[in-house]
TIDONU-920540 format. One line per field, with one value per residue (C-alpha): x, y, z; residue in one letter. Coordinates in steps of 0.1 Angstrom, whole numbers, plus 5000, padded with zeros to 4 digits. Last residue first. Example, Ala and Ser with C-alpha at 12.3 -4.5 7.8 and 13.67 -1.06 7.14 Angstrom:
# residues 2
east [5137;5123]
north [4989;4955]
up [5071;5078]
rest [S;A]
This chain:
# residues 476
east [1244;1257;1227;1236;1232;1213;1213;1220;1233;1238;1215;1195;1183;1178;1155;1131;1133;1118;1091;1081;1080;1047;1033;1045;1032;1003;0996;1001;0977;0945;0934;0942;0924;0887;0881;0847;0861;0844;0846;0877;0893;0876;0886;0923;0923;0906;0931;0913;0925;0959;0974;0961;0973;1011;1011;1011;1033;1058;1072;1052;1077;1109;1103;1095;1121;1150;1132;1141;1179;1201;1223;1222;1203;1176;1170;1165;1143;1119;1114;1086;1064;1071;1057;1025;1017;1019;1004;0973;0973;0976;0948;0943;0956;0979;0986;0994;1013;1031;1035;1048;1072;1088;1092;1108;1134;1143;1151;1173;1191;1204;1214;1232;1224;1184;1177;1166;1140;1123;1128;1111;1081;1066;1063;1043;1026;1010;1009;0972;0956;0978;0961;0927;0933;0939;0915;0888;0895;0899;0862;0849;0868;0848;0812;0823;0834;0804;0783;0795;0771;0742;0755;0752;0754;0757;0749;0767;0794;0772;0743;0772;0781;0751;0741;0702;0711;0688;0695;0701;0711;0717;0709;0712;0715;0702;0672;0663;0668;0643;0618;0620;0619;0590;0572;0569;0560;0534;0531;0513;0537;0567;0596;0618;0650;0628;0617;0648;0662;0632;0644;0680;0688;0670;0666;0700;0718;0701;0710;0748;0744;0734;0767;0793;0781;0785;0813;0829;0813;0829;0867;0868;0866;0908;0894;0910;0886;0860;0865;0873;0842;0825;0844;0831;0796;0798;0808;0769;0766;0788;0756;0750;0706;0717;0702;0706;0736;0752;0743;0758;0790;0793;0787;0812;0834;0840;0839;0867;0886;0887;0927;0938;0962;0998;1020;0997;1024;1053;1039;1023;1059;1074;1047;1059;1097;1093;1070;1093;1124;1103;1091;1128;1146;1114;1109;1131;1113;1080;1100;1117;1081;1065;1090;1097;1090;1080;1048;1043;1062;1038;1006;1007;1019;0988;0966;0972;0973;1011;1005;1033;1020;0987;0999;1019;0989;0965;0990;0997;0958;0948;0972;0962;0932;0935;0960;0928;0902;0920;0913;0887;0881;0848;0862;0888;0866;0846;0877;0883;0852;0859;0888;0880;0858;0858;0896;0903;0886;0904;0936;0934;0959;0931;0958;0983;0954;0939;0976;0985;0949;0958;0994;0981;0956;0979;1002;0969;0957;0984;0980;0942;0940;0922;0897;0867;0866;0867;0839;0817;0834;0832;0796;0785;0803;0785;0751;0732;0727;0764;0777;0746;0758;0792;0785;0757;0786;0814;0795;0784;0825;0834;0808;0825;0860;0851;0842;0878;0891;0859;0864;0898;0891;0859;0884;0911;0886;0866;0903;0918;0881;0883;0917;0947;0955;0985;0980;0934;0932;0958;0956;0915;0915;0943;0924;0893;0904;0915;0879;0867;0891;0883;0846;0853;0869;0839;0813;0808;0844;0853;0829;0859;0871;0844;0863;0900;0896;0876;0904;0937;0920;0917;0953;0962;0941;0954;0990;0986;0968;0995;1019;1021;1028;1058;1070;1060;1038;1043;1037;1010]
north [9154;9189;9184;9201;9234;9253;9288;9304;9269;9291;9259;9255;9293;9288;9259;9274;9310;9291;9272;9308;9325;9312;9316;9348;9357;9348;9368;9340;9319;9342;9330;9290;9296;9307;9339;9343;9350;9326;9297;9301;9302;9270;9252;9260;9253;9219;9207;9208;9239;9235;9272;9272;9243;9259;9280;9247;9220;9243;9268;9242;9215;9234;9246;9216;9197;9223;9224;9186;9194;9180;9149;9134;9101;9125;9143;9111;9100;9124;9124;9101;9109;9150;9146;9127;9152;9179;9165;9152;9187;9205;9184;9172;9142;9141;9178;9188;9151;9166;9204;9180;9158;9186;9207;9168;9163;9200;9197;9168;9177;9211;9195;9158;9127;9132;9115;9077;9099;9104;9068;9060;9088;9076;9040;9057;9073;9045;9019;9012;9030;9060;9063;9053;9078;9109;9106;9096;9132;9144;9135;9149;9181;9184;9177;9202;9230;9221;9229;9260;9281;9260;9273;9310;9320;9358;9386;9420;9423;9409;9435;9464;9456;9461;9491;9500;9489;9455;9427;9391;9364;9328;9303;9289;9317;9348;9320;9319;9356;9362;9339;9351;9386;9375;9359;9389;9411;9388;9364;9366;9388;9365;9380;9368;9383;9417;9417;9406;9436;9463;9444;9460;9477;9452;9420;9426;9428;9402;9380;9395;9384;9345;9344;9358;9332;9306;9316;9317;9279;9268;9283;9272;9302;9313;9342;9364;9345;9353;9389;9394;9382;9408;9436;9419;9423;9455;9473;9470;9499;9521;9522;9527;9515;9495;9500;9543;9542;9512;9526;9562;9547;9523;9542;9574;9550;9533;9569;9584;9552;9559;9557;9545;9519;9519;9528;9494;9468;9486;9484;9450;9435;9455;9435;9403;9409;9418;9390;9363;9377;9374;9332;9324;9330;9339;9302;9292;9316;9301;9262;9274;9292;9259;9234;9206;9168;9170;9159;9192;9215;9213;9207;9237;9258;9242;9246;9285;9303;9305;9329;9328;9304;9320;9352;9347;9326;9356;9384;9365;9351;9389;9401;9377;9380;9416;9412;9386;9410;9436;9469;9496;9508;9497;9462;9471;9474;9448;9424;9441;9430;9396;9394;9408;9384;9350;9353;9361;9332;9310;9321;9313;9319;9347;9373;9364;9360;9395;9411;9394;9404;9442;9437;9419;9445;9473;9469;9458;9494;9517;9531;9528;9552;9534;9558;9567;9532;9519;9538;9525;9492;9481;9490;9467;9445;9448;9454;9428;9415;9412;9398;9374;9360;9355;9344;9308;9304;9300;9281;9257;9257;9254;9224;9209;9217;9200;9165;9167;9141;9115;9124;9104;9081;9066;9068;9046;9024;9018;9016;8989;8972;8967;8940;8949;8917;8936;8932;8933;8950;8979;8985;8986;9012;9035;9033;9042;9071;9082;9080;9098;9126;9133;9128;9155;9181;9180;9187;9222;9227;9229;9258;9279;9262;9237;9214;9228;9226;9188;9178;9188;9175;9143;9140;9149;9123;9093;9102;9107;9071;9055;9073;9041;9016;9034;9037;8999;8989;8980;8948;8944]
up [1309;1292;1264;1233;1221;1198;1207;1167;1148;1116;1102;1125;1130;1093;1091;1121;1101;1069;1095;1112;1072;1059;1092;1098;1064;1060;1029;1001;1023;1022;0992;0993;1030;1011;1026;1041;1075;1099;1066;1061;1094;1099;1074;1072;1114;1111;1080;1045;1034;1046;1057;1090;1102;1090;1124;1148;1130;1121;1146;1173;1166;1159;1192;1209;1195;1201;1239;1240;1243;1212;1228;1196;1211;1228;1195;1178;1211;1211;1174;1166;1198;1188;1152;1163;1194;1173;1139;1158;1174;1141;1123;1089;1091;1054;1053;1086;1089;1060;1074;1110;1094;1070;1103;1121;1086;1088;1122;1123;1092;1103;1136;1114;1110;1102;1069;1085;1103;1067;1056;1093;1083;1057;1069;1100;1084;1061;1093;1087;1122;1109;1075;1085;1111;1091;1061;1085;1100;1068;1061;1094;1091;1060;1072;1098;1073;1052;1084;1098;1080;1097;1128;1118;1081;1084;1062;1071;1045;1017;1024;1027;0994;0979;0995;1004;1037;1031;1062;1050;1077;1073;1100;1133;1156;1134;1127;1167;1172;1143;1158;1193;1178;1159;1181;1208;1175;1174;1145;1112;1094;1094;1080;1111;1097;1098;1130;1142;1121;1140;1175;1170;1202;1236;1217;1197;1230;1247;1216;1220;1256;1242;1220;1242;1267;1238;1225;1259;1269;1239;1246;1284;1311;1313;1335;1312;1282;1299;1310;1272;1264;1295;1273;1241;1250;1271;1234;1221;1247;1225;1205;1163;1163;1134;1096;1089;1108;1088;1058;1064;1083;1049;1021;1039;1041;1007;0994;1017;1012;0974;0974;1014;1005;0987;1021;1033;1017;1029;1071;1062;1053;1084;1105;1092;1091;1129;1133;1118;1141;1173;1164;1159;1188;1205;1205;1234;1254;1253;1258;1286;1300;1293;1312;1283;1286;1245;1248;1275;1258;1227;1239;1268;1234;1211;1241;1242;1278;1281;1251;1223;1195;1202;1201;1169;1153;1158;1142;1114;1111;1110;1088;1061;1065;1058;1023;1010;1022;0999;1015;1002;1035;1041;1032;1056;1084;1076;1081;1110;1126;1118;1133;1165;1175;1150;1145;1182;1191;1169;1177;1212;1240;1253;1263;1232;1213;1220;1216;1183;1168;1180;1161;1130;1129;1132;1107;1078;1091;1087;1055;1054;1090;1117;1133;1107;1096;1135;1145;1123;1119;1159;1155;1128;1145;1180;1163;1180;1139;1137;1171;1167;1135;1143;1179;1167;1138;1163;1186;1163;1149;1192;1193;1164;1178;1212;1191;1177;1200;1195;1161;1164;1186;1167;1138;1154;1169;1132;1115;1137;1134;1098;1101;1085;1060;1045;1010;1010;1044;1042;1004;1009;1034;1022;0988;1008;1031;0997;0981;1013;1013;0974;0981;1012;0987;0961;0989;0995;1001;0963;0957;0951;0923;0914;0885;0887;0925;0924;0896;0919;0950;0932;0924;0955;0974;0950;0959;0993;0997;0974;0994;1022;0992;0980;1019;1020;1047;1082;1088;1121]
rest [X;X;X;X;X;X;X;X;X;X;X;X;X;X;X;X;X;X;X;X;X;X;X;X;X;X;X;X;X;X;X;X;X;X;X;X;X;X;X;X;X;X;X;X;X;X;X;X;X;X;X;X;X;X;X;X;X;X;X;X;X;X;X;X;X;X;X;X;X;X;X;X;X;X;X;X;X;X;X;X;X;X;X;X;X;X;X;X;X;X;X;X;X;X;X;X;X;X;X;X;X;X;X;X;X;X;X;X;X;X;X;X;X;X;X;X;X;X;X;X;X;X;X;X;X;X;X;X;X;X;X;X;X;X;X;X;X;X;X;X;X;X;X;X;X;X;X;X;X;X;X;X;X;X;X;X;X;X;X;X;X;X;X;X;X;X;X;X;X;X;X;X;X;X;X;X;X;X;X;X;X;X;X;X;X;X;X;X;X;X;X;X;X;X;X;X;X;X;X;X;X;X;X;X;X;X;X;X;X;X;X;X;X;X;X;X;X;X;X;X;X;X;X;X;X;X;X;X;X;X;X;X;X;X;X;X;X;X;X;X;X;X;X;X;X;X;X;X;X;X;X;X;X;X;X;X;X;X;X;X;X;X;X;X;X;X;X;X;X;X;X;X;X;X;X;X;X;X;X;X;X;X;X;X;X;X;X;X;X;X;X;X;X;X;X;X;X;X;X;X;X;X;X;X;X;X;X;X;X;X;X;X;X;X;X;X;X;X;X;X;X;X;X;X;X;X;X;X;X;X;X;X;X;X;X;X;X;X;X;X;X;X;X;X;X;X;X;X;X;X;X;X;X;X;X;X;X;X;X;X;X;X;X;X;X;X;X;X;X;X;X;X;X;X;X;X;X;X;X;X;X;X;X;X;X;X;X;X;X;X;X;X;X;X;X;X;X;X;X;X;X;X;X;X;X;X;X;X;X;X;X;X;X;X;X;X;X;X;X;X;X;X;X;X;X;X;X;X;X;X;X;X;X;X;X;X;X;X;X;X;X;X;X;X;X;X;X;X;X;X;X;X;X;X;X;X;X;X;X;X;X;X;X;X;X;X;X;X;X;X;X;X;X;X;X;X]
């Protein structure tokens, strides 16, 4: 097969930019609900017809490249079900709603953003997933700060910081097991290869949210006293609720696979909101004709697949606490679906590929080398919408460049995971973008300006390259 054109092979790009750019000046923050994917779908069709029309690339390179490609991602789906079957069952049980009333009248306003991207950074760096700390923990402390009067942009921030540096960290994570293993490099060399870089971009992180929360805590009093008095007058308020994420955290110790977790998690917070909240099931099930039997069984049902509405008597306490379930989850999936076409039509044609030769053709020299693989992996981020398609892509095309300068392969598998792993989350139509924005309500071009460690892990990357700071060349 030719290999198209660099110019040719951003066609594609160029055509999928531009119509992002309309469909967010158009919808704005309805983008995902369906303008986004025609935008991925019309490019997955210029790269389409380019590829079989000039460079006679047949239609079954794409079909197996695609069928591979969401055959890879077919655990994520089940994981974003999952996901939306244990957010709303961890609210209407009463876990979350419990986790907030005591946690509003705990966590003080000035600390808080500082200590939710530490306690997210310890729960991924024990469970290796960022993911499942952002649909547990993290969405309990985004109600937290919403009851204490706390930007939800500034808090999801914090919490994907502190998730992504525990998940970049934890022997556990896929994304770290992923990393040293494409590259041929031993896992703990490769973990403490990065805290070079990855331990400087938390410190400035954390001392980011330290200054940024001095300013917080004005009209917390009110905000709280709302919330604990609404909450306690809706939820049956229990410390039992707690066994849930206890025996989650057993789980996830236990290194018990990610879906089958959620879904545990998900069926004893049911039990749970059988046993302490059947007056909400009751009321989700709104169906007067049934026996109260029915109606839990019918409210449980809809608290898993749908949305969720319980009255507090406050208004914002009824947005906090309404829940989408699986059904929530669908645009994200119909979306990860479209960039996932996006993605292989793109490879399966040469495009990347193309792209990526000028870019290797950069690399002479250490500072070069590395900032031509962390602007590989944010654009194969971008353009195939996945993090571990852009891991395992990025390190194939760079093993040997790195091999041929006599740089050691844990410089590629650092510099490979500081950029291709935490900047996922920071594309809105990538897997991780999505789906951290539809578990915490915050669309991911909001929350992005207050990521900081993820922002700043591919900056630190470039300079630790260029000072040259433990980079060293192969002694063989």
């Amino acid at each position: 097969m030719k290999v198209p054109h660099p110019l040719v092979a951003v066609i594609p790009i160029f055509v999928l930019i531009m119509m992002l750019g309309v469909v967010i000046y158009l919808f704005g923050s309805d983008s995902l609900s369906g303008g986004s994917q025609i935008a991925l779908i019309m490019g997955t069709a210029v790269c389409v017809a380019i590829s079989m029309i000039v460079y006679q690339v047949p239609w079954l390179a794409f079909e197996e490249r695609i069928a591979k490609t969401i055959g890879d991602v077919a655990i994520t789906l089940l994981i974003l079900l999952a996901v939306g079957m244990l957010s709303g069952s961890w609210m209407i049980s009463g876990i979350v709603p419990t986790l907030i009333y005591y946690g509003v009248q705990i966590m003080s306003p000035q600390f808080f953003l500082v200590s939710a991207c530490i306690i997210c950074a310890l729960v991924s760096l024990l469970s290796g997933s960022s993911w499942t700390t952002v649909a547990t923990i993290g969405v309990a402390l985004l109600g937290i700060s919403e009851a204490l009067g706390i930007s939800t942009a500034w808090t999801a921030g914090a919490i994907i910081s502190g998730a992504y540096f525990g998940d970049k960290m934890s022997p556990l994570s896929d994304t770290t097991i992923l990393a040293s293993s494409i590259t041929g490099t031993d896992l703990f060399v490769h973990i403490r290869y990065m805290m070079y870089t990855t331990v400087p971009t938390i410190l400035i992180t954390l001392t980011i949210f330290l200054v940024a929360g001095w300013g917080n805590g004005e009209g917390a009093e009110l905000h709280v006293a709302e919330y604990t008095e609404g909450l306690a007058n809706t939820f049956n308020i229990s410390l039992w609720t707690l066994l849930v994420p206890v025996l989650t955290g057993i789980l996830i110790s236990r290194r018990v696979p990610s879906v089958i977790t959620l879904f545990v998690s998900a069926i004893m917070a049911g039990i749970m909101a059988l046993i302490l909240q059947p007056h909400i099931l009751i009321q989700i099930a709104n169906a007067d004709d049934l026996s109260t039997s029915m109606s839990l069984v019918q409210g449980l049902a809809i608290t898993y697949y749908g949305a969720t509405a319980v009255d507090t008597g406050s208004e914002a306490l009824n947005d906090l606490i309404s829940t989408g379930g699986m059904a929530g989850m669908l645009n994200t999936i119909w979306l990860i679906l479209c960039a996932m076409c996006f993605g292989s039509v793109m490879v399966a044609s040469g495009m990347i590929e193309s792209i990526t030769r000028v870019i290797i053709r950069m690399a002479k020299s250490r500072f070069g080398l590395v900032s031509t693989t962390a602007g590989t992996g944010l654009f194969l981020n971008i353009t195939t919408g996945d993090q571990f398609i852009s891991i395992v892509l990025t390190a194939d095309m760079y093993r040997n460049a790195y091999r041929q300068q006599g740089y050691e392969s844990r410089l590629l598998s650092r510099t490979t995971e500081d950029v291709a792993t935490v900047t996922s989350v920071l594309v809105p139509w990538n897997t991780c973008g999505m789906t951290q924005a539809a578990i915490l309500g915050v669309p991911t071009l909001v929350y992005l300006p207050y990521c900081f460690f993820n922002i700043i892990s591919p900056l630190m990357t470039l300079f630790v390259a260029l000072i040259g700071w433990k980079i060293k060349k192969r002694t063989d």
